[in-house]
C-alpha positions as CSV (number, residue, x, y, z in Angstrom):
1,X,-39.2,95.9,74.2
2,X,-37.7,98.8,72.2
3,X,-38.8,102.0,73.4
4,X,-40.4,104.7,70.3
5,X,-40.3,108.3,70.8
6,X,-41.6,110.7,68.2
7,X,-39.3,114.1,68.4
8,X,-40.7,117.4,66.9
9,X,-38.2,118.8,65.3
10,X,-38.2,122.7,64.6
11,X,-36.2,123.0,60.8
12,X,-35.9,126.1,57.8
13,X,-36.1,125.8,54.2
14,X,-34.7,128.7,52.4
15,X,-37.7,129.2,49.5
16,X,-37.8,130.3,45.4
17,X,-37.7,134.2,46.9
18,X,-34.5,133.9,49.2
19,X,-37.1,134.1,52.3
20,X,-36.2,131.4,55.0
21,X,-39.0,129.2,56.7
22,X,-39.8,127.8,60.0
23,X,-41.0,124.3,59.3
24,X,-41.7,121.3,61.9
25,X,-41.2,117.9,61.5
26,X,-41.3,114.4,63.8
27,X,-38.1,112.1,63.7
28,X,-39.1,108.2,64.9
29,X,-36.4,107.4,67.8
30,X,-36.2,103.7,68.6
31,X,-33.4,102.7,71.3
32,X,-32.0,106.4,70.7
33,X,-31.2,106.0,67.1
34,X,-33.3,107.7,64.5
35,X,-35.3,104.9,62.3
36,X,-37.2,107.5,60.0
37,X,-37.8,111.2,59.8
38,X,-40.1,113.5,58.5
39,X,-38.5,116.9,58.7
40,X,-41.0,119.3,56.6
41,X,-44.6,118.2,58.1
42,X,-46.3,121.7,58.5
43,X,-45.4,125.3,59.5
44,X,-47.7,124.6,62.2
45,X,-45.7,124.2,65.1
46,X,-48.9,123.1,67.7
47,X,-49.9,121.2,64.9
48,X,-46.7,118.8,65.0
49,X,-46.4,119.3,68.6
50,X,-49.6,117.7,68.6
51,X,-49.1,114.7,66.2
52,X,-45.9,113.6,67.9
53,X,-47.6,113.5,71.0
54,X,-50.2,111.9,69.8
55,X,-47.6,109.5,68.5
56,X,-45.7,109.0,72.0
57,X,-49.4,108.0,73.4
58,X,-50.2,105.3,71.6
59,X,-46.7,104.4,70.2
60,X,-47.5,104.0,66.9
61,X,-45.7,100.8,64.9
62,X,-42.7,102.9,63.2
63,X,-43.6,101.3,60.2
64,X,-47.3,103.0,60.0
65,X,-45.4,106.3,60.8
66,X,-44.7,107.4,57.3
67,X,-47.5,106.6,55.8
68,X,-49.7,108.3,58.8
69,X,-47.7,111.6,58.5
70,X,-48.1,111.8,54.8
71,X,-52.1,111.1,55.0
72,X,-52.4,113.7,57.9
73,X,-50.0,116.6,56.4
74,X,-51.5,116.0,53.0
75,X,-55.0,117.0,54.3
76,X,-55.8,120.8,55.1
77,X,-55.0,122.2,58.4
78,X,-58.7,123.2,58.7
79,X,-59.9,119.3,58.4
80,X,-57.2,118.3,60.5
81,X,-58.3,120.7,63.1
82,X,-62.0,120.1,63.1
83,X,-61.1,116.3,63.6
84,X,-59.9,117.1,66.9
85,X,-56.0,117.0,66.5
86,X,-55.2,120.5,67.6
87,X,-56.7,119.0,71.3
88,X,-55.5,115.8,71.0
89,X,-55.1,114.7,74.6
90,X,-58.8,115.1,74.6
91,X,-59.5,113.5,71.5
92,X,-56.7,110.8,71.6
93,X,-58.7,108.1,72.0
94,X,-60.6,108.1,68.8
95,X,-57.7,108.5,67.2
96,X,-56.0,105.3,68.8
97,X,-59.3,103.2,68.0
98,X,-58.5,104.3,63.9
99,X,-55.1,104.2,63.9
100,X,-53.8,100.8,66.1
């Protein structure tokens, strides 16, 4: 059985202005070889933090990865947060019921 990891990964994007960001992103490590990668999720480092270990928990199928992340980082970071995820090894558990 391979074994998944979901990496934060801490990145900068230099914006219109000249100002460089801080973003976070999750790359999906299977065997130690990065399958996919999302490398600009959210500013919001617990945020990500979060996600990935979310993520690791349940080991997501890679191939729901993508299309999880771009659901979750499309929504605002106030829903997001008021569906548990900022506390997710509380709330994991509701989460794995939706998302396996």
């Amino acid at each position: 059985m391979a074994l998944k990891v979901y990496a934060m990964e801490k990145n900068y994007i230099l914006g219109e202005e000249g100002s460089i960001y801080t973003t976070y992103g999750i790359s999906c490590i299977i065997d130690g070889m990065i399958v996919d990668r999302i490398s600009d999720m959210s500013q919001n480092q617990c945020l990500v933090s979060n996600f990935s270990a979310l993520l690791n928990k349940i080991q997501l199928n890679p191939k729901r990865f993508r299309p999880l992340s771009i659901f979750l980082t499309s929504q605002m970071e106030e829903v997001l947060e008021s569906i548990g995820l900022f506390d997710i090894l509380e709330e994991s558990r509701s989460f794995e019921e939706v998302i396996c």
